[in-house]
N, CA, C and O atoms as CSV, one atom per row, in Angstrom:
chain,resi,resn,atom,element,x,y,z
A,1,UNK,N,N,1.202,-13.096,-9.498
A,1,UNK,CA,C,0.816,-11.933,-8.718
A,1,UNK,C,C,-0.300,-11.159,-9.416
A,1,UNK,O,O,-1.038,-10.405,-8.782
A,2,UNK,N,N,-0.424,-11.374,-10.840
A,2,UNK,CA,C,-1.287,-10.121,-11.209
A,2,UNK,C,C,-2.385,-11.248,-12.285
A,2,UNK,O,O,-3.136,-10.827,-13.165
A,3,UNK,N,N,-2.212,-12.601,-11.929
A,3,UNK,CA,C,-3.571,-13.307,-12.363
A,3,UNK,C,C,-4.125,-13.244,-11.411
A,3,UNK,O,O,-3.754,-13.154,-10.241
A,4,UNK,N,N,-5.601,-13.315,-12.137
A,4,UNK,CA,C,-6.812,-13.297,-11.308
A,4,UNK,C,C,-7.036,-14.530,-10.558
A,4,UNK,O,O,-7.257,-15.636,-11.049
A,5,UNK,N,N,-6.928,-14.123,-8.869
A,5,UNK,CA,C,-6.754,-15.310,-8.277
A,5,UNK,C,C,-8.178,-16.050,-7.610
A,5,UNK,O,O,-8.283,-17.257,-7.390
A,6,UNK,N,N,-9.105,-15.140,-7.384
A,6,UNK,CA,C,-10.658,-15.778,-6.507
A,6,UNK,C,C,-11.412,-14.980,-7.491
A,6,UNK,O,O,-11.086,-14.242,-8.421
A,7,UNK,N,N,-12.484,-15.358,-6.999
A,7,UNK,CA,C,-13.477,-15.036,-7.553
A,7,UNK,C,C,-14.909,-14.254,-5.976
A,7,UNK,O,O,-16.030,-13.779,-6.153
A,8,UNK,N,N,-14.423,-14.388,-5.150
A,8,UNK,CA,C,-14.539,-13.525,-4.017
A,8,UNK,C,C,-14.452,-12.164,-4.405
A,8,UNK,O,O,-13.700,-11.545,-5.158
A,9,UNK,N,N,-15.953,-11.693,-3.300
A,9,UNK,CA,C,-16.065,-10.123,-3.701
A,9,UNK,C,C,-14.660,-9.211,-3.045
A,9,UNK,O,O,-14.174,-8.302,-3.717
A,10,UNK,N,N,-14.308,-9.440,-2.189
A,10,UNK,CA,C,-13.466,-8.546,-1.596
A,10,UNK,C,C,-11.929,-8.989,-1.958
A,10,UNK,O,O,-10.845,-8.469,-1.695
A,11,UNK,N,N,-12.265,-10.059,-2.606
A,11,UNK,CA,C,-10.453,-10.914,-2.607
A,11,UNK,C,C,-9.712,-9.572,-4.180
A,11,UNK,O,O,-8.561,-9.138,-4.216
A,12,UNK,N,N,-10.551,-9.340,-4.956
A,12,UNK,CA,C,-10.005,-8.493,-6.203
A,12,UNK,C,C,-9.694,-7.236,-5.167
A,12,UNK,O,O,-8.490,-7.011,-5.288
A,13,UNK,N,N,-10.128,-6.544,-4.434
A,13,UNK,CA,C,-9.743,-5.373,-3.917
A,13,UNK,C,C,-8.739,-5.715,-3.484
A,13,UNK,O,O,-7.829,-4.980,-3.867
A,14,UNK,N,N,-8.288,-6.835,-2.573
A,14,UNK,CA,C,-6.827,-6.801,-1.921
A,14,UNK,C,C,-5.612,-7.306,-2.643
A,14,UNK,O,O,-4.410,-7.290,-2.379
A,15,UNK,N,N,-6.681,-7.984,-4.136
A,15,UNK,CA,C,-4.963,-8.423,-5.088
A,15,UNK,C,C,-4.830,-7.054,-5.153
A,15,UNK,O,O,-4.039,-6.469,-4.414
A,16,UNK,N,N,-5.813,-6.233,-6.302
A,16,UNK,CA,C,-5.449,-4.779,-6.756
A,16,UNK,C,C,-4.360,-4.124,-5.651
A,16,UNK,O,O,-3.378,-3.406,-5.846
A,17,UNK,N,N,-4.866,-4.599,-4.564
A,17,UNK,CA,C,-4.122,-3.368,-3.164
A,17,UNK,C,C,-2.659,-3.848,-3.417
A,17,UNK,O,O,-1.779,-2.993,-3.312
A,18,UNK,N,N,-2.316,-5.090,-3.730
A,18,UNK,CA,C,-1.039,-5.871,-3.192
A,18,UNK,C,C,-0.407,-5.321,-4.224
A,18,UNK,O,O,0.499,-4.529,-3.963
A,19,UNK,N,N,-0.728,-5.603,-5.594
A,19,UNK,CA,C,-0.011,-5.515,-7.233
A,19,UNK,C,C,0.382,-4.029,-7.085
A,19,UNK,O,O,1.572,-3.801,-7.306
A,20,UNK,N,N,-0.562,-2.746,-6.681
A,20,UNK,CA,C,-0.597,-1.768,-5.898
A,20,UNK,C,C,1.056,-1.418,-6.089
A,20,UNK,O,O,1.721,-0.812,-6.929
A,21,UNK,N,N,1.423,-2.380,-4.427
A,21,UNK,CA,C,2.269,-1.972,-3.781
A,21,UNK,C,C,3.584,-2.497,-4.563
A,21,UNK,O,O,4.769,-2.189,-4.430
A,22,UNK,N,N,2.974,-3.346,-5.373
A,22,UNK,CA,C,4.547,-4.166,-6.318
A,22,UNK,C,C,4.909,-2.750,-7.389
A,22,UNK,O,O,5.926,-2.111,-7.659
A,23,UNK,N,N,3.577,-2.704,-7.763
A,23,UNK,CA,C,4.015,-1.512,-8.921
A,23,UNK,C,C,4.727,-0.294,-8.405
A,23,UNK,O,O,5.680,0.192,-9.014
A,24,UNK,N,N,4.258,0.201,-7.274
A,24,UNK,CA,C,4.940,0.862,-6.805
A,24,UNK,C,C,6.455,0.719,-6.565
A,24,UNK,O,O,7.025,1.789,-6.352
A,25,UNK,N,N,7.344,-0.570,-6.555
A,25,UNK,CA,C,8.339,-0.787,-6.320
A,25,UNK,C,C,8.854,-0.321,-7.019
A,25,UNK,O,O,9.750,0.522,-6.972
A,26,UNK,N,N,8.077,-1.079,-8.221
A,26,UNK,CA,C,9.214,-1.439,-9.501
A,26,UNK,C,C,9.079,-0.013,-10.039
A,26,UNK,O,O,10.123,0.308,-10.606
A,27,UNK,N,N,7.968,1.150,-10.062
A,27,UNK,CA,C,8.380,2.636,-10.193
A,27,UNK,C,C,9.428,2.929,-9.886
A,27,UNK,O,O,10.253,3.385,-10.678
A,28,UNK,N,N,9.688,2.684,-8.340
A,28,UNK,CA,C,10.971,3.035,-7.532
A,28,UNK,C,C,11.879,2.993,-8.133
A,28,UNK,O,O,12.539,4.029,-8.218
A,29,UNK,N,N,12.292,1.897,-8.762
A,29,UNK,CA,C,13.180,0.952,-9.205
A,29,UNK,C,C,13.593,2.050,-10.082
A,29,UNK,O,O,14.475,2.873,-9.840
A,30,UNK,N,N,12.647,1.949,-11.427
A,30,UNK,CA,C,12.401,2.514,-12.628
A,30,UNK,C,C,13.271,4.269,-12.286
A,30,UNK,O,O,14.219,4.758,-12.900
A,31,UNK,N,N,12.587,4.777,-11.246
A,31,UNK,CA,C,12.889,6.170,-11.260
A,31,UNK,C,C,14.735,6.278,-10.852
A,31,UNK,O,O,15.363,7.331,-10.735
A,32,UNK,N,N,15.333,4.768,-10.685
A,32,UNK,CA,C,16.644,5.465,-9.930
A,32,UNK,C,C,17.363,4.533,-11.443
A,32,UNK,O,O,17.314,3.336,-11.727
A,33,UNK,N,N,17.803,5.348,-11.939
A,33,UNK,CA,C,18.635,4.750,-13.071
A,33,UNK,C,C,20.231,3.580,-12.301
A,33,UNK,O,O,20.644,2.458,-12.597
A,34,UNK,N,N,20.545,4.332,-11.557
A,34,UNK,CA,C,21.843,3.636,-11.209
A,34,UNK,C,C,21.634,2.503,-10.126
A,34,UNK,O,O,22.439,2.306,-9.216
A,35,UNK,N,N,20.534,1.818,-10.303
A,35,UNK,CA,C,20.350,0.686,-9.323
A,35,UNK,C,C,20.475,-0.765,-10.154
A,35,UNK,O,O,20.579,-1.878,-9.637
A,36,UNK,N,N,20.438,-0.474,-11.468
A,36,UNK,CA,C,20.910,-1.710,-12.296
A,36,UNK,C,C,21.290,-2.049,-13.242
A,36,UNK,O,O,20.720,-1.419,-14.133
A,37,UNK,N,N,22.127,-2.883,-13.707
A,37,UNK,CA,C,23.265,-3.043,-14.894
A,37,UNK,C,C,22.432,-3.105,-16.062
A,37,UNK,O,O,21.207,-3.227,-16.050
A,38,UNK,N,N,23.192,-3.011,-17.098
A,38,UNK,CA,C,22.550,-3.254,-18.554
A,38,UNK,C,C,21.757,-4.784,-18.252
A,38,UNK,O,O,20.554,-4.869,-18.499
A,39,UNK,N,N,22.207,-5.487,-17.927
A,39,UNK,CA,C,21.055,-6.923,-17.880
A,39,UNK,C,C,19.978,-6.907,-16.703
A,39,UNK,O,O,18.827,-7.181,-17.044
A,40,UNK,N,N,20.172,-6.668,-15.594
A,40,UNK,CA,C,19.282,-6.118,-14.742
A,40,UNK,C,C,18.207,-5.171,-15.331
A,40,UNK,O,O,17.077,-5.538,-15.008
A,41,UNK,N,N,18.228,-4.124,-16.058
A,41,UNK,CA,C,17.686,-3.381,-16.920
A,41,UNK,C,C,16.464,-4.244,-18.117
A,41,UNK,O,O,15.295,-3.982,-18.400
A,42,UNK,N,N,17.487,-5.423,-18.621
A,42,UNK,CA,C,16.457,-5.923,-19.789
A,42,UNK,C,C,15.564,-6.626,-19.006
A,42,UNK,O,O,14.336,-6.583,-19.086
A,43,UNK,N,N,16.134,-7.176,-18.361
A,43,UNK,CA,C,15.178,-8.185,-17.528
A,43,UNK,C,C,14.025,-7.355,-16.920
A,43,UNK,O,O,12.857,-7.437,-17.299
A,44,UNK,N,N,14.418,-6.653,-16.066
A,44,UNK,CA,C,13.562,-5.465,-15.728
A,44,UNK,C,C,12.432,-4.896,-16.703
A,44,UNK,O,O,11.262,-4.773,-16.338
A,45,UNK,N,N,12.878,-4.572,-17.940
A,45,UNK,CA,C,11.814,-4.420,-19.027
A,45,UNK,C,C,11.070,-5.537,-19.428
A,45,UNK,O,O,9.842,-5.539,-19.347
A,46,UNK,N,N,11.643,-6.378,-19.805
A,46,UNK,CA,C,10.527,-7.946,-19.835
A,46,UNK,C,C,9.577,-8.090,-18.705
A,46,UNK,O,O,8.402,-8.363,-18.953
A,47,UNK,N,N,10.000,-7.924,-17.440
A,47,UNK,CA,C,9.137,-8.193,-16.638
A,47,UNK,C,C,8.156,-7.177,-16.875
A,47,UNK,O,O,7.007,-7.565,-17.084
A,48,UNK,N,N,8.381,-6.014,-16.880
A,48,UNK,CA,C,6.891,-5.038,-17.637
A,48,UNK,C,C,6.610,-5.326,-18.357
A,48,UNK,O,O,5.389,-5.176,-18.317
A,49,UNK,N,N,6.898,-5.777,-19.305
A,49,UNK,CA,C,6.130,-5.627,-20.683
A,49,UNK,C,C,5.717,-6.835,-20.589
A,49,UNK,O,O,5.216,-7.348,-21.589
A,50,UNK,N,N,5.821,-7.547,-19.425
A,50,UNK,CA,C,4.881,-8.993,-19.716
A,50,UNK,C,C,3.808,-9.039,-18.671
A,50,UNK,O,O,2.949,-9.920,-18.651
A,51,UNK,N,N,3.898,-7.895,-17.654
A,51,UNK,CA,C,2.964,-7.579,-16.557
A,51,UNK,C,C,1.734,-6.422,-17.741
A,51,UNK,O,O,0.593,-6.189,-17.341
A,52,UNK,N,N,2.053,-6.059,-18.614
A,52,UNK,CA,C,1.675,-5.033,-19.306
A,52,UNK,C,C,0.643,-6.071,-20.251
A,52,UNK,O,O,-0.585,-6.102,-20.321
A,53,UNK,N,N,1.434,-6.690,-20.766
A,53,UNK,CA,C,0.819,-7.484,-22.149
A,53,UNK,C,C,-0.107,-8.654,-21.234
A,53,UNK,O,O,-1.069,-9.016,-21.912
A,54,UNK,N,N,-0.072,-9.182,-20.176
A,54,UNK,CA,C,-0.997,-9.933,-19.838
A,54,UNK,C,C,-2.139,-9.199,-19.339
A,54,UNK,O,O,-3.217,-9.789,-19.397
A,55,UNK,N,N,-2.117,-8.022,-18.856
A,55,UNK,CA,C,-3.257,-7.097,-18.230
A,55,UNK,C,C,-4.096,-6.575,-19.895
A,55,UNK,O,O,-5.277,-6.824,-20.136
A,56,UNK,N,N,-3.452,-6.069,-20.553
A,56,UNK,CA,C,-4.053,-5.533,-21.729
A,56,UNK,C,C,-4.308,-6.277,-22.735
A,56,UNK,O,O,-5.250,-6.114,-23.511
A,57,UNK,N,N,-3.285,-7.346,-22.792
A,57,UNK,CA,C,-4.125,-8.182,-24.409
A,57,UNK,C,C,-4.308,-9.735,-23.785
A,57,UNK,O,O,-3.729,-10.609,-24.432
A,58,UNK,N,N,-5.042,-10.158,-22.613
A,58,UNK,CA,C,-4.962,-11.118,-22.413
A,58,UNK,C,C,-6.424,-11.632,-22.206
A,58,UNK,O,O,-7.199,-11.535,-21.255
A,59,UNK,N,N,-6.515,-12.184,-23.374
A,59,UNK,CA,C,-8.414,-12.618,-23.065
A,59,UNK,C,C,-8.973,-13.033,-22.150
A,59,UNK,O,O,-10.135,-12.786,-21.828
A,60,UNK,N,N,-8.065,-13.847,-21.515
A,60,UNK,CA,C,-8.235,-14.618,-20.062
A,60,UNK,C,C,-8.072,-14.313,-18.949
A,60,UNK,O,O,-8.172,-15.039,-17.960
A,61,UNK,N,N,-7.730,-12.900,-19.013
A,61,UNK,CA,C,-6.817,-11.934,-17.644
A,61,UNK,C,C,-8.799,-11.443,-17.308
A,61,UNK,O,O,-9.798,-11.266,-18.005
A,62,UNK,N,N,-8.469,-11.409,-15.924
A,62,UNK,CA,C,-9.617,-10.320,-15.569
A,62,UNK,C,C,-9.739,-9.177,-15.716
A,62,UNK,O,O,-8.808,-8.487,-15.300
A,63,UNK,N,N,-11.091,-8.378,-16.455
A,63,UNK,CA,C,-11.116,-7.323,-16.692
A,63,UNK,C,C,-10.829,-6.453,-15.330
A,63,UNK,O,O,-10.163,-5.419,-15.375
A,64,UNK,N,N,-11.214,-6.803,-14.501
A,64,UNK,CA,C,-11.840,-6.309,-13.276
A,64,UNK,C,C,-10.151,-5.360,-12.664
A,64,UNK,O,O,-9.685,-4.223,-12.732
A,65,UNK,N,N,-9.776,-6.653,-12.121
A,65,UNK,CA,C,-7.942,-6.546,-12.396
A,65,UNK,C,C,-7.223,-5.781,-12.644
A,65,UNK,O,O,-6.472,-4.957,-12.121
A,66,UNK,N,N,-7.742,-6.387,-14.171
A,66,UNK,CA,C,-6.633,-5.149,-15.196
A,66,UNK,C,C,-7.330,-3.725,-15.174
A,66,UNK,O,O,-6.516,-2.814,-15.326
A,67,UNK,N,N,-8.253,-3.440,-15.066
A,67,UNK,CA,C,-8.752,-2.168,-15.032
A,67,UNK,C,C,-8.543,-1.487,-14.219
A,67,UNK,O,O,-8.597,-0.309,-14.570
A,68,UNK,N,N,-8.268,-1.677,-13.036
A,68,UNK,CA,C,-7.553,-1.444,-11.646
A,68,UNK,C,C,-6.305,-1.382,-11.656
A,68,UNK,O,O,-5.728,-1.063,-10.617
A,69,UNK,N,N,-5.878,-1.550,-12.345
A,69,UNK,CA,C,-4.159,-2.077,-12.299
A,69,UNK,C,C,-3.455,-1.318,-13.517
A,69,UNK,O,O,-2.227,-1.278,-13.434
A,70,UNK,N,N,-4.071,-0.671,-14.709
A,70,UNK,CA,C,-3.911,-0.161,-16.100
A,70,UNK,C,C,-2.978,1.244,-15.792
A,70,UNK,O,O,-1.775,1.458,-15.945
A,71,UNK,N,N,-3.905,1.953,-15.375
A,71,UNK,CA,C,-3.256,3.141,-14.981
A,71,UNK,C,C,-1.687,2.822,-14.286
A,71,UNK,O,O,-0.672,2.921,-14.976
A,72,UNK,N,N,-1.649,2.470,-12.990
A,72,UNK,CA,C,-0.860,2.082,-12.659
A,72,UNK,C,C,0.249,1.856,-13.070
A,72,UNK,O,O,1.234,2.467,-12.655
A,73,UNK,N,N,0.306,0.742,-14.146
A,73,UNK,CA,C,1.494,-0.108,-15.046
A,73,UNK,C,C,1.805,0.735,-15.686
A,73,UNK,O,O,3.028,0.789,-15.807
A,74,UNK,N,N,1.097,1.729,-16.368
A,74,UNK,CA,C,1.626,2.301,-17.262
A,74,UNK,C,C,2.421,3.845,-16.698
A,74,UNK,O,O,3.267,4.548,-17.249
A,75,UNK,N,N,1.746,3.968,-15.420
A,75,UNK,CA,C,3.236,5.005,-15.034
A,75,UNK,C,C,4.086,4.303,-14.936
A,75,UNK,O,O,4.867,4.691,-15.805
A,76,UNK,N,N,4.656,3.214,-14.297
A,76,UNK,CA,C,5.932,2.522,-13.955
A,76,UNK,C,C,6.751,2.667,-15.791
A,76,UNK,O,O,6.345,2.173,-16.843
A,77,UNK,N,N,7.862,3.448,-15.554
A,77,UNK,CA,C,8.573,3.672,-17.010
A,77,UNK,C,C,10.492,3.470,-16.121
A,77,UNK,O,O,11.506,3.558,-16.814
């Protein structure tokens, strides 16, 4: 979802739009404590911190992307 998929001018605006709407979930998610168990929870954190670590330290990730997408990730707590 959050590799860089075309290389099309307009195709990066509508991943950004889509990842967008994922991040937004998983905020959701994030903001209601009682929606998931202690393992639901870790898992939940891996999946950020690996949506996180491929946008920011990933040589191969698109800047374009991740720059669009930075802010974002990093409200989702």
């Amino acid at each position: 979802m959050f590799a860089h998929r075309s290389s099309e001018p307009n195709a990066v605006d509508k991943q950004a739009a889509l990842c967008h709407r994922v991040l937004d979930i998983y905020f959701s998610i994030g903001q209601e404590g009682t929606l998931l168990d202690g393992e639901s929870w870790e898992l939940f954190l891996r999946l950020l911190l690996g949506i996180t670590d491929y946008l920011l330290g990933s040589p191969s990730s698109d800047h374009t992307l991740a720059m669009r997408l930075c802010p974002h990730v990093l409200k989702v707590r």
